[in-house]
Every structure is written in structure tokens, then in C-alpha cells.
N, C-alpha and C positions, 0 to 999 in steps of 0.2 A: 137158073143154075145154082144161086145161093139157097135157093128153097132146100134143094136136093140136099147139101151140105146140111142142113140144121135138121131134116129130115132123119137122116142116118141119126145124128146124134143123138135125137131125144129117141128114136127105137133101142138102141144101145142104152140111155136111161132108164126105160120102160124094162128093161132086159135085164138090167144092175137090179132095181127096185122090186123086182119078182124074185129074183135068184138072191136075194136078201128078207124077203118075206116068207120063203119054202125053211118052215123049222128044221134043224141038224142038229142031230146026234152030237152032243159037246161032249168032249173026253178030257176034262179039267178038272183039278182039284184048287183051289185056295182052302189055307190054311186060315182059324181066326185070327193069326197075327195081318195076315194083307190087308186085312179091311183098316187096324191099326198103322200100319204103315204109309196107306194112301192117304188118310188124314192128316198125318205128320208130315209127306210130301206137299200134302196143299197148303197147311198154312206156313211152314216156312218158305215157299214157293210167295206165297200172299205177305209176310211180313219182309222179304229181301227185297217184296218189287216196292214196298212203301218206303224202305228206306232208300233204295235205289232212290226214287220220286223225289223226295224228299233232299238226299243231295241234288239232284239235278236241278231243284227249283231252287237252292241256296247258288249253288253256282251261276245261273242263271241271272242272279239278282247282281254277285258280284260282278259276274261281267257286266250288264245293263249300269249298274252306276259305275264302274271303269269307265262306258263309252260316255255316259253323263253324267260328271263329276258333279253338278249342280245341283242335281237331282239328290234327295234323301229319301230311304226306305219308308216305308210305312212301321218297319219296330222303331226308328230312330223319332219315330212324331214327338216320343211320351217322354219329354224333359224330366232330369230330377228335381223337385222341388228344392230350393237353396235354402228356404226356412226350417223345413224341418230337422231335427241335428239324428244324426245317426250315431255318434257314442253312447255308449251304456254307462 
């Protein structure tokens, strides 16, 4: 009985994948500015989700050392050297 079931489906596949293979008549125009435009959507699309990222892994870090205050980041390893003098 489950044969039947997946049967049908991949006929319905077979049916999608033909009836998307049969070329049509397209009646669209894009303008040279769209192709401009999609690029501009992708990479600010692609630099919000870095920064996105990017918060979420500082915040991440904050809370991880909240739950383990013992614990020190990997930026806080790199001590200042106390010799060397920093006035000009």
C-alpha cells in the first residue's frame, strides 16, 4: 500500500519535470538596469548576513563567558607588554 503512495508521487514528478522541459513562449522584458539591481540585492543580502554572523558570534561569546566567568576569550590571551612605554 505504501508503494502505491510513492508511486503516484514520483508520476506527478515525472509530469512536473516534462511540463518544465516543453520550451514557452516567454512574454518578458528586463530592463539593463535588473540585472544591476540583482547584484546590488545579493551582495547586500551577503554583507547583512556577515554582519548578522558576526554579531551573533560576539554575543555568543558574551554569554559563554557570563555562564563561565573563569573562562578568558581567545582576544583577551594577548597581554600588554608592561616594558614597553607608550608616550610619545
Amino acid at each position: 500500500m505504501e508503494k502505491k503512495k510513492f508511486a503516484g508521487l514520483s508520476s506527478l514528478g515525472v509530469l512536473l519535470l516534462l511540463l518544465l522541459a516543453v520550451p514557452q513562449k516567454a512574454s518578458a522584458y528586463a530592463d539593463p538596469g535588473t540585472g544591476a539591481m540583482l547584484w546590488q540585492l545579493t551582495a547586500a543580502a551577503m554583507i547583512g548576513t556577515l554582519f548578522y554572523v558576526r554579531r551573533f558570534v560576539n554575543w555568543t561569546k558574551k554569554q559563554w563567558e557570563s555562564w563561565f566567568p573563569g573562562k578568558k576569550s581567545s582576544d583577551d590571551s594577548n597581554p600588554v607588554d608592561s616594558n614597553s612605554s607608550t608616550a610619545a
